[in-house]
Every structure is written in C-alpha cells, then in structure tokens.
C-alpha positions in Angstrom: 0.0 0.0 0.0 2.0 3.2 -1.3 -0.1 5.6 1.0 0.9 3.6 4.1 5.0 3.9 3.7 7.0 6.6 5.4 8.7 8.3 2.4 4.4 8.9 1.5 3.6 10.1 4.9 6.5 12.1 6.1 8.9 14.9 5.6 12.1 13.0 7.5 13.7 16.0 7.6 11.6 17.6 10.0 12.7 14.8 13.0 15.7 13.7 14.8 14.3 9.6 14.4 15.3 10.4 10.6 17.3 7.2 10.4 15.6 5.3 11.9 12.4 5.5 10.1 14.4 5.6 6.8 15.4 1.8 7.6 12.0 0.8 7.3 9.5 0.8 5.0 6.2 1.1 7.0 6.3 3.7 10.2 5.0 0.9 12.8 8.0 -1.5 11.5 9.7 1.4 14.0 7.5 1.0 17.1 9.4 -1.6 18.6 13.5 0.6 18.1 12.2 3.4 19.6 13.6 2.7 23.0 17.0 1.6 21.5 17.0 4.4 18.6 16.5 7.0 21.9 19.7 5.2 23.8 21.5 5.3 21.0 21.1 8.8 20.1 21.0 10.1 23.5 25.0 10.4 24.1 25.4 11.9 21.1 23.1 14.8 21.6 25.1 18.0 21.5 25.4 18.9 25.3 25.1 22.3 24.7 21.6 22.2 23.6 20.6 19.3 25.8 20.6 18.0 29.4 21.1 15.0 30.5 18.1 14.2 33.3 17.6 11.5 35.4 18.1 8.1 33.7 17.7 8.0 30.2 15.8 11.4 29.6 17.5 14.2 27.3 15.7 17.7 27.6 16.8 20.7 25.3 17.9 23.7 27.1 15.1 25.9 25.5 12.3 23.4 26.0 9.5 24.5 28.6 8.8 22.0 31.1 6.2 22.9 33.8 7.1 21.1 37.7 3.9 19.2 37.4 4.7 17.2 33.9 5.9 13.7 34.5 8.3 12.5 32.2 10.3 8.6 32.4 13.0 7.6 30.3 14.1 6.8 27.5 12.7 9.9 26.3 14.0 12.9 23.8 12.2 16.2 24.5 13.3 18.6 21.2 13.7 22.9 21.5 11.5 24.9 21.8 9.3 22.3 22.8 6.5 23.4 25.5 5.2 20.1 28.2 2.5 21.5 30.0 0.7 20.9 33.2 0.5 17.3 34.3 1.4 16.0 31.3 2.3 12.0 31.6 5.6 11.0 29.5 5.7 6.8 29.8 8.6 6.5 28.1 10.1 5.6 24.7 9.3 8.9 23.2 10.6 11.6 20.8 9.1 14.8 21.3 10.6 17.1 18.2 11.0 21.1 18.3 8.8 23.3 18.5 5.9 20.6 19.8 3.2 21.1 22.7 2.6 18.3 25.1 -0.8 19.8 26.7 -2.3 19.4 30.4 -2.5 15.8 31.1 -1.9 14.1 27.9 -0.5 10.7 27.9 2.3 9.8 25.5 4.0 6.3 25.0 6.5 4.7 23.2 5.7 7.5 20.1 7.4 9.7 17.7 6.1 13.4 17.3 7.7 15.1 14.4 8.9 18.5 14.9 5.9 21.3 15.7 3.4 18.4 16.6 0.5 19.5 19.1 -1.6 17.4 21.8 -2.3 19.9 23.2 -5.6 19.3 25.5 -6.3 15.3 26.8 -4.9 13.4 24.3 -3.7 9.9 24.7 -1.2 8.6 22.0 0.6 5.5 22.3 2.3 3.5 20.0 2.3 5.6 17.2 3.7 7.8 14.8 2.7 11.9 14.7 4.0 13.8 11.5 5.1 17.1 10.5 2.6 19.8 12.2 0.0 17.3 12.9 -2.8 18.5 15.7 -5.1 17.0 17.6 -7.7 18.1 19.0 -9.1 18.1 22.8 -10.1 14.8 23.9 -8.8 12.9 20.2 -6.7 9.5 21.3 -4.8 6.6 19.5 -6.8 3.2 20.3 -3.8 0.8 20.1 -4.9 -2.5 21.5 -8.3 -4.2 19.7 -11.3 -5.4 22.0 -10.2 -8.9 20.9 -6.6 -8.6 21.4 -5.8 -10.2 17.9 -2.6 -9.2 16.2 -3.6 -5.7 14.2 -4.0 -5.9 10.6 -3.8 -2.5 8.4 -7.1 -2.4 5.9 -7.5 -0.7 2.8 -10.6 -1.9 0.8 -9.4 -5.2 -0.3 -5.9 -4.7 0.7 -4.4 -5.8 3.7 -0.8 -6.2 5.7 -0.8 -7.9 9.0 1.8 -5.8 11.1 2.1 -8.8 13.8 1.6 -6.3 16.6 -0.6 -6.3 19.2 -0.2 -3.0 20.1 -0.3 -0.4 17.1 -2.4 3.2 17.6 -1.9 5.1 14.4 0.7 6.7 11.5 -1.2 10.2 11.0 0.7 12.2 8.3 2.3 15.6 7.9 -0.3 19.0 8.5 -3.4 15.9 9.9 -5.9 17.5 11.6 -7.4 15.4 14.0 -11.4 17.1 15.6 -11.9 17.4 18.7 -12.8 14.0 20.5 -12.3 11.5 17.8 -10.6 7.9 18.1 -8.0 6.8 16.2 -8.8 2.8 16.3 -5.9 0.5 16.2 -3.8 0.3 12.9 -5.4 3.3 11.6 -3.3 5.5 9.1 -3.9 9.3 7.5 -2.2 10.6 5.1 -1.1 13.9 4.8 -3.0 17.1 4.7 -6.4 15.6 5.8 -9.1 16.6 8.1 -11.0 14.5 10.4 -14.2 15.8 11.8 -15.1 15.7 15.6 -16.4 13.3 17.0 -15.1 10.7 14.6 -14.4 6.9 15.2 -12.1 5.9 12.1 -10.5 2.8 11.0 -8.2 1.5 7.8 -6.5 3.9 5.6 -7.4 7.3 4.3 -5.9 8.8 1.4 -4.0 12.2 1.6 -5.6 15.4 1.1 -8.8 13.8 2.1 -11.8 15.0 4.5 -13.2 12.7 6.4 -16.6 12.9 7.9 -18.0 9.2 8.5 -16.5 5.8 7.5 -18.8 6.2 4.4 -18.2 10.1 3.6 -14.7 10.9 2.6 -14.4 13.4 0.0 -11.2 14.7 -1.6 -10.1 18.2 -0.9 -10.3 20.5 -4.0 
C-alpha cells in the first residue's frame, strides 16, 4: 500500500528519528527501536543544547517543562518544545522542536515530528505523529483491539498484517485530528487531511482527504 510507507507520509527531515524510520519501510516496523534508537542517540546529543536528566531522559535547554509534567525515560524532549501541566511522559518517546505536550496528555512509546500538538487530553501510544500534525481536545490513539488479535492495516481489499498487538496510528504531515475523535488501532492518514469531531475511524485514508464518517470521505479541491 503506497499511501501507508513513510517516504508517503512524512517529511524526515523535520525529525531527529530520521534514520531510523528511513530503515523501514512502514512507520510501525519502528514502534518496537524506539527505545534503542532513543539510547543510541541520546549520548550523542550536542550537550550544549541538551541536558542529560535522570536516567535515560535528554531535555533541550530551551524546551519549557512545567514542575507538574511527569516525564520517564528513555525519552528525547526537542527545543522549543513546551510540556504543559500534568502532562504524563511513559517512556520511549521523541518529542521534536517546537511541539506542545498539553495538560494531562499521555504519551507512549511514540514519535512526534517536529511542531506536533496534543495539546488538550490526548492519549497517544504506539504511534507515529507527523510534521505539524494536531489533535484536538479529547482525540486519542486506540492501540490495542477489544479482541486482542494481532492488528491488521485495511484498505478496501488490501491488507498487511503488522504482527503487533499493540499499534495506535501513522497520521501524516499538517493531519488535523477534531476534537474528541478515536484513532482505532492500525489506523493511518495521510497527509494534509481533516478528520471531523467526533469521529471513530479505522483503515486507511488517502492524503488530502476530509473525512466525515466511514462512508463520507471526500477529496479536498
């Protein structure tokens, strides 16, 4: 499925985790080297622009933290980065530049690419968050299915069984994601779409779409 693989989804440029989703072909082939891409990286990061905090965790100098965030390692937080009030870092997470981890939104074992927003009660686990991708209030990643089968990514007739259990969602570059939607596991959206509030979406949808109900997606003009 072309729209599903990274070099469709994502400007690699805009995230330190370049490399690492550049040796894959799919972004969830990266879920389970996020924890051993962040220790490998995390030595390296020029100490000038980063500290080294607690076990595991690299902060930059210039990001905003606020005393009541939680953050456990292995974790990157980029610059210019805000983490707001009670926000809950789990671990295995790169937070890029510019991004905003809002009052008590839950993050784990996730990349956000660089100016990424989740802002208000979000939670977002196991997935990948492109380029200037937003989600709104209340919007989460479902990453584990009622059933607990392995996840399988559908679109129409096509399939690929990712052999995960635990797989939230690949959301594009510039995704906007309404206000109190879920994300069900092995979901995927590709760039420059718009998901309406209040949405509950599965499979694949194209970029530069709008999507308004599993059986209303229209192409933006």
């Amino acid at each position: 499925m072309k729209a599903c693989k990274v070099c469709n989804l994502y400007d690699l440029s805009q995230t330190i985790a370049r490399d690492l989703l550049e040796s894959v072909t799919y972004p969830w082939e990266a879920l389970s080297q996020i924890q051993d891409y962040i220790l490998k990286i995390g030595n390296q990061l020029d100490a000038e622009k980063y500290d080294k905090v607690g076990e595991d965790v690299w902060i930059a100098k210039t990001a905003r933290v606020m005393p009541s965030a939680y953050i456990h390692g292995p974790a990157i937080i980029g610059e210019n980065t805000e983490i707001r009030h009670c926000a809950f870092i789990r671990g295995k997470v790169i937070v890029g530049d510019g991004a905003v981890v809002g009052n008590s939104t839950e993050l784990k074992n996730v990349i956000l690419f660089n100016k990424v927003q989740v802002p208000h009660y979000n939670y977002v686990g196991d997935s990948v968050l492109g380029y200037q991708a937003h989600m709104g209030a209340g919007s989460i990643t479902s990453n584990v299915k009622s059933d607990k089968k392995l996840i399988v990514v559908k679109n129409g007739k096509e399939q690929i069984e990712t052999g995960l259990k635990k797989f939230g969602a690949m959301i594009g570059d510039r995704v906007e994601i309404g206000c109190n939607t879920v994300l069900n596991p092995g979901t995927v959206i590709g760039k420059n779409s718009n998901v309406y509030p209040l949405s509950s979406v599965r499979g694949v949808i194209l970029p530069n779409s709008i999507y308004k109900n599993q059986n209303e997606i229209i192409e933006k003009i």
